[in-house]
C-alpha positions as CSV (number, residue, x, y, z in Angstrom):
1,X,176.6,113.7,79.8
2,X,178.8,113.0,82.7
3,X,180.5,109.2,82.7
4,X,180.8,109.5,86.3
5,X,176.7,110.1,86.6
6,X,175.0,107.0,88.4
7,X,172.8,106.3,85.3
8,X,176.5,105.9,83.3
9,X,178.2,103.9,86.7
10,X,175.1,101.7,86.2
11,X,175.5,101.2,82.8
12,X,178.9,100.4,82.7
13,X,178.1,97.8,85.0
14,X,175.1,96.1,83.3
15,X,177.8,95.4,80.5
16,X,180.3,94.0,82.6
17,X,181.5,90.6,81.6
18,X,181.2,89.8,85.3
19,X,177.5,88.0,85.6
20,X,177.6,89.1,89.0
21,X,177.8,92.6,88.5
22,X,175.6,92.2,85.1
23,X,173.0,91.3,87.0
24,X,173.2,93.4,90.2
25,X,173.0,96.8,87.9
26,X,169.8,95.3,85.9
27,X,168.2,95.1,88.1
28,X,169.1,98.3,89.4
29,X,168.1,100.1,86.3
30,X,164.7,98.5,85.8
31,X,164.0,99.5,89.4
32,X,165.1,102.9,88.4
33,X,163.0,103.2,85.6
34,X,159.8,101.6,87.6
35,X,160.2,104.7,90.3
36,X,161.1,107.1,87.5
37,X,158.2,106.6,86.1
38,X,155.9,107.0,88.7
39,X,157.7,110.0,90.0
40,X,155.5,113.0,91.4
41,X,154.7,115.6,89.4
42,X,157.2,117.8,91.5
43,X,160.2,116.0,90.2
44,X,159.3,115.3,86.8
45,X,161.1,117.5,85.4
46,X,164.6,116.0,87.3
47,X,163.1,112.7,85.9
48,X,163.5,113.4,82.8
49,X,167.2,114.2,82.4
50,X,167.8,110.9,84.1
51,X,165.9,109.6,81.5
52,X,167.9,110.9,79.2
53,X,170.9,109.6,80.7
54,X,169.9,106.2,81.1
55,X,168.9,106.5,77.4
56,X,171.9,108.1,75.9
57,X,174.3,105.3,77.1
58,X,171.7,102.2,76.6
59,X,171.9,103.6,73.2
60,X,174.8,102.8,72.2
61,X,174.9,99.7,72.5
62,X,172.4,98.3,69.0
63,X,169.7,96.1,70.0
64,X,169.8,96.8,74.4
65,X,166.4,95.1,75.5
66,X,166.7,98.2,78.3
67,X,166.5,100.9,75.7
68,X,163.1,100.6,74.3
69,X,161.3,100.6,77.6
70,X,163.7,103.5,79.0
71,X,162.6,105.4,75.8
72,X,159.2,104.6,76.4
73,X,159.6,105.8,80.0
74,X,161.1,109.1,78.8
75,X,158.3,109.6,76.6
76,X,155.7,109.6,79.4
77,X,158.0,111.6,81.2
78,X,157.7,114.4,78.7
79,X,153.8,113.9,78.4
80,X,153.8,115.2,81.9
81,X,156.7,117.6,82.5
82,X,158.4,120.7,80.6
83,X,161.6,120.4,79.1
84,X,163.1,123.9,78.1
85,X,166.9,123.2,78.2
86,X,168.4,123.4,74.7
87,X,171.4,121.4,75.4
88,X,168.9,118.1,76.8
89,X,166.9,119.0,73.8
90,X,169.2,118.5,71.1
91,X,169.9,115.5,72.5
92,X,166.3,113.7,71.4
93,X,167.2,114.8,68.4
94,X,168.7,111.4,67.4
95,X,165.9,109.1,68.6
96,X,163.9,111.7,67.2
97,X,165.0,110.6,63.6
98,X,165.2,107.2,64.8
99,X,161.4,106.6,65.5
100,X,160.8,109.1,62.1
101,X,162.6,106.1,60.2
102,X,161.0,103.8,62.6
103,X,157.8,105.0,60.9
104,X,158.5,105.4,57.4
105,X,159.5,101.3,57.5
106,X,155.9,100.8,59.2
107,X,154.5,103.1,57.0
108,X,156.1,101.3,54.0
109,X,155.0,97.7,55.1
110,X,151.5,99.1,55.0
111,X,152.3,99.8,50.9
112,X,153.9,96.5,50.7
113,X,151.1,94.7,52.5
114,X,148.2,92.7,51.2
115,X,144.8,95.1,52.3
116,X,143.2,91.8,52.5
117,X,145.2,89.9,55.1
118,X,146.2,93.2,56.9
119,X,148.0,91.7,60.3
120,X,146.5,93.8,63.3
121,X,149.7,94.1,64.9
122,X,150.7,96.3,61.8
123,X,148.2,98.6,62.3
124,X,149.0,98.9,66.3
125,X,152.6,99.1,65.9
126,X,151.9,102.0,63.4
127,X,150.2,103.7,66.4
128,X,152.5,102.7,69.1
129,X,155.3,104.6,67.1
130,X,153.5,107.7,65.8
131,X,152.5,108.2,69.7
132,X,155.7,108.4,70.5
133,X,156.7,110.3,67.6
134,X,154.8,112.7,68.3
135,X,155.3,113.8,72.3
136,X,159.4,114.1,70.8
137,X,158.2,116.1,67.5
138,X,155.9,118.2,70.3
139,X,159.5,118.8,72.2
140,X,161.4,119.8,69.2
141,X,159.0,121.9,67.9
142,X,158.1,123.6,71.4
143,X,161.8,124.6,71.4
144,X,161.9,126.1,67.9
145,X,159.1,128.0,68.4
146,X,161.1,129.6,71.2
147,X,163.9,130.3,69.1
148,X,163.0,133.9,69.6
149,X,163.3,134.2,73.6
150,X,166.5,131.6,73.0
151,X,170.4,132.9,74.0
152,X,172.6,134.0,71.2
153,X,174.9,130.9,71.9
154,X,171.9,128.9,71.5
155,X,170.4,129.8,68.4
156,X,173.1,127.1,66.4
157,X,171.4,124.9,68.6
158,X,168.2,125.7,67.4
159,X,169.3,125.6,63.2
160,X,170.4,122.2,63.5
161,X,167.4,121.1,65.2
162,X,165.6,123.1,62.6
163,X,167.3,121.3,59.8
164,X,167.0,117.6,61.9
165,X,163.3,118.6,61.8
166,X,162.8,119.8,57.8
167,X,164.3,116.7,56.9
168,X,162.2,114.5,58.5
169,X,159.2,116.5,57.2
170,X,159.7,116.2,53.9
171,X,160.9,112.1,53.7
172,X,157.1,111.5,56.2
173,X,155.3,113.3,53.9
174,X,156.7,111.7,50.6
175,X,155.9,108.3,52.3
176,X,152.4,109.6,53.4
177,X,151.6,111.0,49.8
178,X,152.7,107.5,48.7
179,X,150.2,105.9,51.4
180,X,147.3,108.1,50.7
181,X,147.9,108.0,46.7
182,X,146.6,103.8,47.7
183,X,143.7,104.6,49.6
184,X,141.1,104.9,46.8
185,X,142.5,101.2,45.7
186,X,142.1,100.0,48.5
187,X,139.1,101.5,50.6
188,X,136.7,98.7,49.5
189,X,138.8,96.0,50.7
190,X,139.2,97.8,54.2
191,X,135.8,98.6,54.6
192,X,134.8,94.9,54.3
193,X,137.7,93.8,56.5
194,X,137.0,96.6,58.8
195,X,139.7,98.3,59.4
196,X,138.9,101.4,56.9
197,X,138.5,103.4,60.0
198,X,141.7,102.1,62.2
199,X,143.6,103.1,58.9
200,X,142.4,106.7,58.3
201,X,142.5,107.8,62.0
202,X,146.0,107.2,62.3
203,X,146.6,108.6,58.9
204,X,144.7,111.5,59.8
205,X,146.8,111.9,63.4
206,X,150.3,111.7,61.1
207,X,149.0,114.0,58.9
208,X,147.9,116.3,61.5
209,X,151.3,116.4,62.9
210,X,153.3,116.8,60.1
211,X,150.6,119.9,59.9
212,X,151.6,121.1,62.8
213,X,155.5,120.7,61.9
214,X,155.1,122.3,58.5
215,X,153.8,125.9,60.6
216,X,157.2,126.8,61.1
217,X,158.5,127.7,58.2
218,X,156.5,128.9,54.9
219,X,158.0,126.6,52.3
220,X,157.2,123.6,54.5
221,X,153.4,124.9,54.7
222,X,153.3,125.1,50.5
223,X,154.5,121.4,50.4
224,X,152.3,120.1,53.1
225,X,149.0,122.2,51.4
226,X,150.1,120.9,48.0
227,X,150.0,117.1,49.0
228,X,146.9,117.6,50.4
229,X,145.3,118.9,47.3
230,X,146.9,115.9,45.2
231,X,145.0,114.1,47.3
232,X,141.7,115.6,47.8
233,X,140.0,111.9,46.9
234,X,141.7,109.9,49.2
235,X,141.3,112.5,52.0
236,X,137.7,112.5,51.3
237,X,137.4,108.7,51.9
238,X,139.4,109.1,55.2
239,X,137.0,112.1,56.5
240,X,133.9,109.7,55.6
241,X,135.2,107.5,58.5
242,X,135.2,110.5,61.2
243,X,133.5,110.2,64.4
244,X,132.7,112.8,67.0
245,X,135.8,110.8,69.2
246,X,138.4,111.7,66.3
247,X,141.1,114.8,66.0
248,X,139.4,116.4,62.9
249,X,139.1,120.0,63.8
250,X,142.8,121.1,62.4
251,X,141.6,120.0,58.7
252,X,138.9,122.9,58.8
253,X,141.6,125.4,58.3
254,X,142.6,123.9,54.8
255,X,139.1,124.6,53.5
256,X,140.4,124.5,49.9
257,X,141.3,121.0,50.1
258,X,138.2,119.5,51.6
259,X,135.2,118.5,49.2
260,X,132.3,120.3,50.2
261,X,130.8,117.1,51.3
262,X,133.4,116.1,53.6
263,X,133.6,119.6,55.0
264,X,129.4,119.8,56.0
265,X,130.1,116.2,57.6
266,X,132.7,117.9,60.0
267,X,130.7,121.2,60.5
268,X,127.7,118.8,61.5
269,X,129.7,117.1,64.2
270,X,131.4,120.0,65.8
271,X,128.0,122.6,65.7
272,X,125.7,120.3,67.1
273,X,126.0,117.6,70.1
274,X,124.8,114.3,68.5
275,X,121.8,114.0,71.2
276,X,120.9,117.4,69.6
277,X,120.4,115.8,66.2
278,X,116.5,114.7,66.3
279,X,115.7,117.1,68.8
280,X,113.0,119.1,67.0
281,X,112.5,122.1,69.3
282,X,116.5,122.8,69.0
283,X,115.4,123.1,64.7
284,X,112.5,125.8,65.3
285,X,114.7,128.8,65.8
286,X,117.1,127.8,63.3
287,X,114.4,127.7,60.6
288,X,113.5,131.4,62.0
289,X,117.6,131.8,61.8
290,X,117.4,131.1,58.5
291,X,114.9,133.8,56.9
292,X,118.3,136.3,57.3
293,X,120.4,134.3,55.5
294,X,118.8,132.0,52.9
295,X,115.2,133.2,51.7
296,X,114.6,130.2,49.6
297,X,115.7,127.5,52.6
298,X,113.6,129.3,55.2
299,X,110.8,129.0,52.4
300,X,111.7,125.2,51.6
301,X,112.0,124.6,56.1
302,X,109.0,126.7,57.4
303,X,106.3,124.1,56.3
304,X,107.9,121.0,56.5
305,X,107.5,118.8,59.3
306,X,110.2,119.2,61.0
307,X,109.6,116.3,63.7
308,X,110.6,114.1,60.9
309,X,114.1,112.6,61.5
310,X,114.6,113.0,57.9
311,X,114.1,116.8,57.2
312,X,115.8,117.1,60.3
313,X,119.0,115.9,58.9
314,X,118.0,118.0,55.0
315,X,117.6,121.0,57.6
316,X,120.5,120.1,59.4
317,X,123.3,119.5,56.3
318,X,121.7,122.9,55.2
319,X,122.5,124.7,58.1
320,X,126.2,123.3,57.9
321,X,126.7,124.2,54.6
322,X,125.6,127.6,55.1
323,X,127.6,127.4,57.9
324,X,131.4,126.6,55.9
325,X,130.3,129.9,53.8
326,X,133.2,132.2,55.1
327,X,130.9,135.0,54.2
328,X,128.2,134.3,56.9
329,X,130.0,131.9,59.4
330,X,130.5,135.6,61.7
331,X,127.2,135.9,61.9
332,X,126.3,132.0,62.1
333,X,128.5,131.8,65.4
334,X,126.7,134.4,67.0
335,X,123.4,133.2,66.5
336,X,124.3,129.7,67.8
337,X,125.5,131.7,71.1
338,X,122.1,133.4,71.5
């Protein structure tokens, strides 16, 4: 990081004591950061180590009112763009474990809170931060994953991103074992205030990311698969609150962990388009389907009427718990492509 750069010469001039020159380089920066962020996709990737620049040095300084939106900028910046260099990499690092901490306070104010006076801006600001969270997690991960393809020089790089990373895994997931250990406690309440669903989505994005995070490295995947069966309850309340709209398809591939109830509710969202639901004609060749695979259903289908809205959702549950069987889903997923 150059101290001669124009995002550092700016800088340095924002924090003059002169009020002149204080001002003049604000409102230079905030017009940088209003161009970079509506940069074409062309120079995106030159974007973004500006961004960095500009938040490196607002960053030292505790409590700049310029850092926050400059982070914020960079984070939209690497929603759209591709950054590979190791050196600018490591550098997130920092604000990496910054918003991690960021989130385990939020995180810990939802334990702390009343569920019955639950403040909405709580709930948001837990979003706001996982979001952005996540696009640097996305980063860091991206660039251990490439660890293989990375220069020898480089690869120290890549261990103490690797250790930035573990240890942040492990502290989220202790403070989301702690969160989800309250859910069954408190699911009532939230249901009647209403916010039973706004809670277990973004419970259910952290945990997916921290998912995600914990395929690097083996011991990481034990720990995350063993919180997950400690809390096989409180995961089933959150999945009751899935919609079609929601990021559920990753918890499909920790089949041990999800209730047999929980799983057939996300089978029956992602096999069959909801307008398909009450359509009887779509039912007829599954109940001929079925003769190969269950004797007794076909049996229990074949004179039912299966125009009824009701036996079409008996028929339906069936098919989608014959479907989670690992020992027919082969032949299940080819059928449904005839």
């Amino acid at each position: 990081m150059s101290s001669y750069s124009v995002p550092a010469t700016l800088v340095m001039l924002y924090r003059s004591a002169i009020p002149e020159h204080k001002a003049y380089a604000y409102a230079l920066i905030v017009f940088s950061m209003e161009k970079i962020s509506n940069c074409p996709n062309v120079s995106v990737d030159r974007c973004i180590h500006l961004a960095l620049e500009f938040c490196a040095w607002l960053s030292t300084v505790h409590g700049d009112p310029l850092y926050q939106p400059w982070r914020a900028t960079l984070k939209q910046l690497l929603e759209r763009g591709n950054l590979s260099d190791l050196r600018s990499i490591f550098q997130i690092r920092h604000w990496f474990i910054e918003m991690a901490n960021t989130l385990s306070l939020l995180l810990s104010k939802m334990q702390e809170s009343n569920p019955n006076s639950y403040p909405i801006p709580l709930i948001e600001s837990l979003k706001f931060c996982f979001r952005e969270f996540q696009v640097f997690s996305c980063v860091l991960r991206n660039a251990i994953c490439g660890i293989d393809n990375a220069k020898e020089k480089d690869k120290s790089i890549v261990d103490l991103l690797s250790t930035g990373i573990k240890g942040v895994f492990s502290y989220l997931l202790n403070k989301m074992e702690n969160n989800l250990r309250l859910i069954p406690e408190t699911a009532r309440i939230f249901e009647t205030s209403g916010w039973l669903h706004s809670v277990s989505i973004v419970y259910l994005d952290i945990l997916k990311e921290l998912n995600s995070i914990s395929q690097l490295w083996e011991n990481e995947q034990k720990q995350f698969q063993h919180v997950l069966m400690n809390q096989q309850i409180s995961l089933q309340l959150i999945l009751e609150k899935t919609t079609r709209k929601d990021d559920y398809h990753w918890l499909l591939k920790h089949n041990d962990v999800i209730d047999s109830k929980s799983r057939m509710h996300l089978v029956t969202m992602m096999m069959i388009p909801e307008e398909k639901l009450l359509d009887a004609e779509f039912y007829k060749p599954l109940i001929h389907w079925s003769r190969f695979l269950d004797e007794e259903l076909y049996e229990s289908l074949k004179n039912n009427n299966i125009t009824s809205p009701k036996n079409c959702r008996i028929g339906y549950t069936s098919y989608a718990k014959l479907y989670s069987n690992r020992k027919i889903s082969s032949f299940w997923r080819a059928q449904m492509i005839l």
